[in-house]
C-alpha positions in Angstrom: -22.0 21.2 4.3 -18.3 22.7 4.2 -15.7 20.1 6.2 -17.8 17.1 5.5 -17.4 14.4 3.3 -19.2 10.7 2.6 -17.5 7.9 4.1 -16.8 6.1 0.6 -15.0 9.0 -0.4 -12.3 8.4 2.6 -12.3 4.5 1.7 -11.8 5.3 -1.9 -8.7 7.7 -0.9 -7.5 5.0 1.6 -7.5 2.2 -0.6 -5.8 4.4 -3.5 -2.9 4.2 -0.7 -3.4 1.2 0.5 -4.9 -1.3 -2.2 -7.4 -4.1 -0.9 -5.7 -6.6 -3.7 -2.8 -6.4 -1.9 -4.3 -7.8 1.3 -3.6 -11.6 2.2 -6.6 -14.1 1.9 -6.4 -14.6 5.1 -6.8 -11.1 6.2 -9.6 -8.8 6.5 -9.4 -5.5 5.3 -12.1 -3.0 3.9 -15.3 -1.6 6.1 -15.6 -3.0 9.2 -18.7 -1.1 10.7 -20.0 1.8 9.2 -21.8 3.1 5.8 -20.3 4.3 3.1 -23.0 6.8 2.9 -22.1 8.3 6.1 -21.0 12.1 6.9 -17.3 11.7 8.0 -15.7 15.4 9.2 -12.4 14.0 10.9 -10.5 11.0 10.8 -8.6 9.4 13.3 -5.5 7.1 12.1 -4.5 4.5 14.7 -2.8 1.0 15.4 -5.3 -1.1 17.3 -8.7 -1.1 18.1 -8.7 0.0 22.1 -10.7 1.4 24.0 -8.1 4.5 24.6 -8.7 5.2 20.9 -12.5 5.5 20.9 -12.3 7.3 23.7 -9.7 9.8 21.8 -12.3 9.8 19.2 -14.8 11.0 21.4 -12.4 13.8 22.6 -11.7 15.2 19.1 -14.5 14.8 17.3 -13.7 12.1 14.7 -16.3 9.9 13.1 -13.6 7.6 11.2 -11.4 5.2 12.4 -8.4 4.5 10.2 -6.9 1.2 12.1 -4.0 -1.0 11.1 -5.4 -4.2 12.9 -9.0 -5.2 12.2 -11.4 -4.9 14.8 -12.9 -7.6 13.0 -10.6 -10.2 12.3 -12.4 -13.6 12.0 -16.1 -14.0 11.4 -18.6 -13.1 14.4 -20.6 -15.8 15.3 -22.0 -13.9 17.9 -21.6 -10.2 19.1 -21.0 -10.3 23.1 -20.9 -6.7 24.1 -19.3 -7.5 27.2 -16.3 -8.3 25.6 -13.5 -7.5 22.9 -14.6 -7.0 20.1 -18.4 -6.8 20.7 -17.9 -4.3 23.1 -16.0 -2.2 20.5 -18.3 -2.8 17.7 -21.6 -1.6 20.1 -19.6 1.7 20.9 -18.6 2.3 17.4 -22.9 1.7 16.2 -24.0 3.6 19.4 -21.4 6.7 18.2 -22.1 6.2 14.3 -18.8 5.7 13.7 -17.3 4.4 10.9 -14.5 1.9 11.1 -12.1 0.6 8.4 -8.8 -1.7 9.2 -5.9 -1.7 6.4 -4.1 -4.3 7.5 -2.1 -6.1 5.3 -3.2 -4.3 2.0 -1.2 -1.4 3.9 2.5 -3.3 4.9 2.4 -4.7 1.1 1.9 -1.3 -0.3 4.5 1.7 -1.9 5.0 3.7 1.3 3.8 1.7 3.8 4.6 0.3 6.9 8.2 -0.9 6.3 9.0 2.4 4.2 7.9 4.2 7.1 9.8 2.3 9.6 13.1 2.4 7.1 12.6 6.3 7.3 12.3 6.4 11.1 15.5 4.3 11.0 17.3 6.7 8.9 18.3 4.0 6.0 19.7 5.9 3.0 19.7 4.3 -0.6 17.1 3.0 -2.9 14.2 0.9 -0.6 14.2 -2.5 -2.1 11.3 -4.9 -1.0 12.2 -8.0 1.0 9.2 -10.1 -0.6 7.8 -8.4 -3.3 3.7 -8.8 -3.9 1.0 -7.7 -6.2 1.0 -8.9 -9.8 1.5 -6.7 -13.0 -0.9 -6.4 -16.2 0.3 -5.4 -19.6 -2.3 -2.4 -20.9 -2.6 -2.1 -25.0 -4.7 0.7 -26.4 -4.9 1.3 -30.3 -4.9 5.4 -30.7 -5.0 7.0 -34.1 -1.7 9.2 -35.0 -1.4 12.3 -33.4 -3.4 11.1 -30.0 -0.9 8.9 -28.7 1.2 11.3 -26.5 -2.5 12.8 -25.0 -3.2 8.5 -23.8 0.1 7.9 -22.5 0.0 11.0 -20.2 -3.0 10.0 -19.1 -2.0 6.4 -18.7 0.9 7.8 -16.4 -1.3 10.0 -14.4 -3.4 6.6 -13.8 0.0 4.7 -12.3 0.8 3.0 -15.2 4.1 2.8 -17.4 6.7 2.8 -14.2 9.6 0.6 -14.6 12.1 0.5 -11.3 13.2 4.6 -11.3 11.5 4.8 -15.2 8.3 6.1 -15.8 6.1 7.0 -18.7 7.1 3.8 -19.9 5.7 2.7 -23.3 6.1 0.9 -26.8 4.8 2.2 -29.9 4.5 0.7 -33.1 2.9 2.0 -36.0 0.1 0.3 -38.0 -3.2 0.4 -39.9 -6.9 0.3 -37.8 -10.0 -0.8 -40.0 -13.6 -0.4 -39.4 -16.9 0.0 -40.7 -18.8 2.4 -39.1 -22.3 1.1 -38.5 -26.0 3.4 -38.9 -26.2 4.5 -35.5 -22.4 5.4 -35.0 -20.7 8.5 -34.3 -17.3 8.1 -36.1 -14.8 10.4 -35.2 -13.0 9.6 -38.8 -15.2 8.2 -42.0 -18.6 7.5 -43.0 -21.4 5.5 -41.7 -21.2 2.8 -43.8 -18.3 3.2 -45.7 -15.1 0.8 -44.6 -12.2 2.9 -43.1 -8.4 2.5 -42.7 -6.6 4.4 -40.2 -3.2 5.0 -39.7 -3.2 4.1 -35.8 -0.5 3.7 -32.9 -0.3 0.3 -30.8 0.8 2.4 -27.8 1.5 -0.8 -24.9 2.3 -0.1 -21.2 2.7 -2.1 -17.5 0.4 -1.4 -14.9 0.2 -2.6 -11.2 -3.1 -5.1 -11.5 -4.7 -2.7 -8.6 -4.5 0.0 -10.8 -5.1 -1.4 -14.1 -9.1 -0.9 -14.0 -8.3 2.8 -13.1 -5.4 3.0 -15.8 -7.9 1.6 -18.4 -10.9 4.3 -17.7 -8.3 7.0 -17.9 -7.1 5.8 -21.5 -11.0 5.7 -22.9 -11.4 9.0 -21.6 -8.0 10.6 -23.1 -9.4 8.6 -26.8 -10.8 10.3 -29.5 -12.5 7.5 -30.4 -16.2 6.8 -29.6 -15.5 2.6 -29.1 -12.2 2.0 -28.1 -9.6 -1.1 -28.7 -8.1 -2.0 -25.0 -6.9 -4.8 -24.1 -5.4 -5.9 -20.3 -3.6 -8.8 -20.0 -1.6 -10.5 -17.3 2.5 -10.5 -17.3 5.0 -12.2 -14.7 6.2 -9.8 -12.5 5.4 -7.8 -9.3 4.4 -3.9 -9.1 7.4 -1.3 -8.1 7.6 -0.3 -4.6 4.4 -4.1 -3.5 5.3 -6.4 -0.8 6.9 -6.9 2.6 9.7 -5.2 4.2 12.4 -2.6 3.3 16.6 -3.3 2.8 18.9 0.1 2.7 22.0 1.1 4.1 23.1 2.4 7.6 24.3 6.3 7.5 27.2 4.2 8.8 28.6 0.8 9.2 27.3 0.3 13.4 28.6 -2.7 15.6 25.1 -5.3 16.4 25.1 -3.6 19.6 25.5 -0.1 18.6 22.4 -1.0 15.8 20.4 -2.0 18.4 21.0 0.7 20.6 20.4 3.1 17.8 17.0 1.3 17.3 15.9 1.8 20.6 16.5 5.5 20.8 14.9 5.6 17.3 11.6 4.3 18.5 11.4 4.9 21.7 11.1 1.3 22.9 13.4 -1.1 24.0 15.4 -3.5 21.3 16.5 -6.7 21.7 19.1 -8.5 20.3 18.0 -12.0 19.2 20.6 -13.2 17.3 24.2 -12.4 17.2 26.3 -14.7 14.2 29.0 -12.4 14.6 29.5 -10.7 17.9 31.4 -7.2 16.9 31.5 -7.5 13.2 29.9 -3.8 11.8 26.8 -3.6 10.0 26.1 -1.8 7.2 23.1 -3.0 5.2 19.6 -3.7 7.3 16.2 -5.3 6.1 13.6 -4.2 8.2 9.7 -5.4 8.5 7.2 -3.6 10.6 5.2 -5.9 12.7 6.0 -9.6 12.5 9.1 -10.7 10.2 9.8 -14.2 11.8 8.7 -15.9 8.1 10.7 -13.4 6.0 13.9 -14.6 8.1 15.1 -17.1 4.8 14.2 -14.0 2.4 16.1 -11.4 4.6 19.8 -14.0 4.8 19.5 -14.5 1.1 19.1 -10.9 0.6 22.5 -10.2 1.7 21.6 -7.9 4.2 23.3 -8.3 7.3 20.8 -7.4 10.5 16.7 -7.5 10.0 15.0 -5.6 12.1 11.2 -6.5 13.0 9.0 -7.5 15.7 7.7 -10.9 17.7 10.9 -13.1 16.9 10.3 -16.4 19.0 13.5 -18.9 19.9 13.2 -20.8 16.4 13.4 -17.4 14.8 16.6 -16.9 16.4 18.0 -19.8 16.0 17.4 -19.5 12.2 18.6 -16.6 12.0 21.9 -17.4 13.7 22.7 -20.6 11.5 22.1 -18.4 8.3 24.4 -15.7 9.5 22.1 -13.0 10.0 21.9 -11.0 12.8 18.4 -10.5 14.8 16.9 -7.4 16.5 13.2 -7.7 17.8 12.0 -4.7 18.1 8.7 -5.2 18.8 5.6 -5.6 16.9 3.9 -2.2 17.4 7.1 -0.6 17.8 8.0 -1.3 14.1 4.8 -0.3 13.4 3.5 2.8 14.7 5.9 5.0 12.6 3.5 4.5 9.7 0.4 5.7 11.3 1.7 9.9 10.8 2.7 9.3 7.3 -0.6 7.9 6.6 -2.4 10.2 8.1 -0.5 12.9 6.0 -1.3 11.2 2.8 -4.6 10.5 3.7 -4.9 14.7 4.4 -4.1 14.9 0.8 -6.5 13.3 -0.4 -9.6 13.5 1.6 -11.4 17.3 2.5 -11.3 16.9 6.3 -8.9 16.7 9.1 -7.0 13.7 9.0 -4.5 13.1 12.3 -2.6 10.2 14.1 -3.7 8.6 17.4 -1.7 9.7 21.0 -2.4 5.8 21.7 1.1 4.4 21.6 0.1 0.3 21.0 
């Protein structure tokens, strides 16, 4: 049927963007009702589970519900359809819908929430990440001579091998391979039987750990070989581009005032100015962190930027903030959030065959 696709294949495009390994333990990301087996022909990106945004779905036509914030967030120990979120999980059954929250798998990841709030902003400069996440494997594949540059391309189409603005990133090193193929083997050099040496290529790369399964199936299919010698291993370190909140520089240095004013026309919600070390000193490098940044505030001062943007800063997030000299501007939590949900639904469009749009429903 032209226009429609299975469920799992939007969750497999979503999660290529937004990576469940990613997600906090405490979180709960993935499938919240639905089957993967089901026919999906639109999908609807949108912040929260409402009502407004079922009712959207209903008016549009779409059978998948990209959300930000679970529906499900803590286990259901009963399912009161009187009430949120019961009453939200009845409607989605009763309309076969399919819903799926990326939550925090979506702020950690490369082009998420931060670098779309960063963008809405205007920062300019290289993004750097506030609290990095994510952990890093090293990948080691032995290719014979003359194969290695066919594995390392696809080793970079699979993610792997990037290195801050570097990619294709690999080490080489020549050696000998030996082997014996056995009776039932299919050697793609020497004899059944008959113990080989190869001139071979220890061709090593880094890979984001949510990639490195991916990264691994590609090499074995680029291989000549019929068994191949991969190995993954972990390595200290954090993927390019994983973890929490964005720092960048201001087109131009802008008074507290003037930022938060800026902020406010930005977004189209009000900013507030929280904390103020340095009433009329000019800004020029900002951290921001869509949703809620109160527990980034030691990360942000050390950072050496010199305003953080975020959402739901209480009094002792202020009062932090003031004593390590940075200034504070809550923004609000879906305000410094709903800037991500068009570039995600533009992704998404790339990767999935069906409609893919943003929610009207502003919260």
């Amino acid at each position: 049927m032209p226009g429609v696709v299975k469920a799992r294949d939007v969750i497999a495009a979503v999660e290529r963007l937004a990576p469940p390994s990613l997600a906090e333990g405490w979180d709960n990301c993935g499938l919240q009702v639905g089957d993967g087996e089901a026919e999906i022909s639109r999908v609807l990106t949108a912040l929260t589970p409402l009502p407004e945004v079922f009712e959207e779905a209903e008016e549009v036509g779409a059978d998948f519900l990209l959300f930000h914030h679970p529906l499900i967030f803590t286990p259901l120990k009963s399912v009161d359809t009187s009430s949120y979120p019961g009453d939200l999980v009845r409607r989605a059954i009763t309309n076969d819908l399919t819903v799926y929250a990326a939550h925090t798998s979506y702020d950690a990841a490369p082009g998420g929430v931060s670098v779309a709030l960063a963008e809405a902003l205007g920062l300019r400069g290289p993004l750097e990440v506030v609290s990095p996440r994510g952990a890093l494997r090293k990948l080691v594949v032995f290719v014979p001579e003359g194969d290695e540059e066919a594995v390392a391309a696809a080793l970079s189409e699979a993610g792997a091998g990037v290195i801050g603005d570097y990619t294709r990133c690999t080490f080489r090193t020549p050696g000998t391979g030996t082997f014996l193929p056995g009776e039932g083997s299919d050697p793609y050099q020497g004899e059944r039987g008959k113990l080989e040496r190869a001139a071979e290529v220890r061709l090593e790369t880094v890979v984001p750990a949510h990639l490195a399964r991916g990264a691994a199936d590609a090499a074995v299919a680029a291989h000549p070989y019929e068994e191949v010698a991969l190995d993954v291993y972990p390595v200290e370190g954090f993927p390019e581009g994983c973890g929490y909140g964005r720092i960048a520089d201001l087109p131009e240095p802008l008074t507290t005032e003037e930022l938060s004013r800026r902020i406010s026309d930005s977004l189209g919600f009000p900013a507030r100015l929280v904390a103020d070390p340095g009433p009329g000193r000019e800004i020029g490098r900002v951290a921001v962190l869509g949703g809620s940044g109160g527990s980034f505030i030691a990360e942000v001062a050390a950072s050496g930027a010199g305003a953080f943007v975020t959402g739901d800063l209480d009094y002792h997030d202020a009062l932090l903030a003031d004593s390590l000299g940075l200034a504070a501007i809550d923004a609000g939590h879906a305000a410094t959030e709903l800037p991500a949900l068009e570039p995600l639904a533009s992704r998404l469009a790339g990767l999935v065959g069906v409609p893919v749009e943003a929610s009207r429903v502003r919260g």
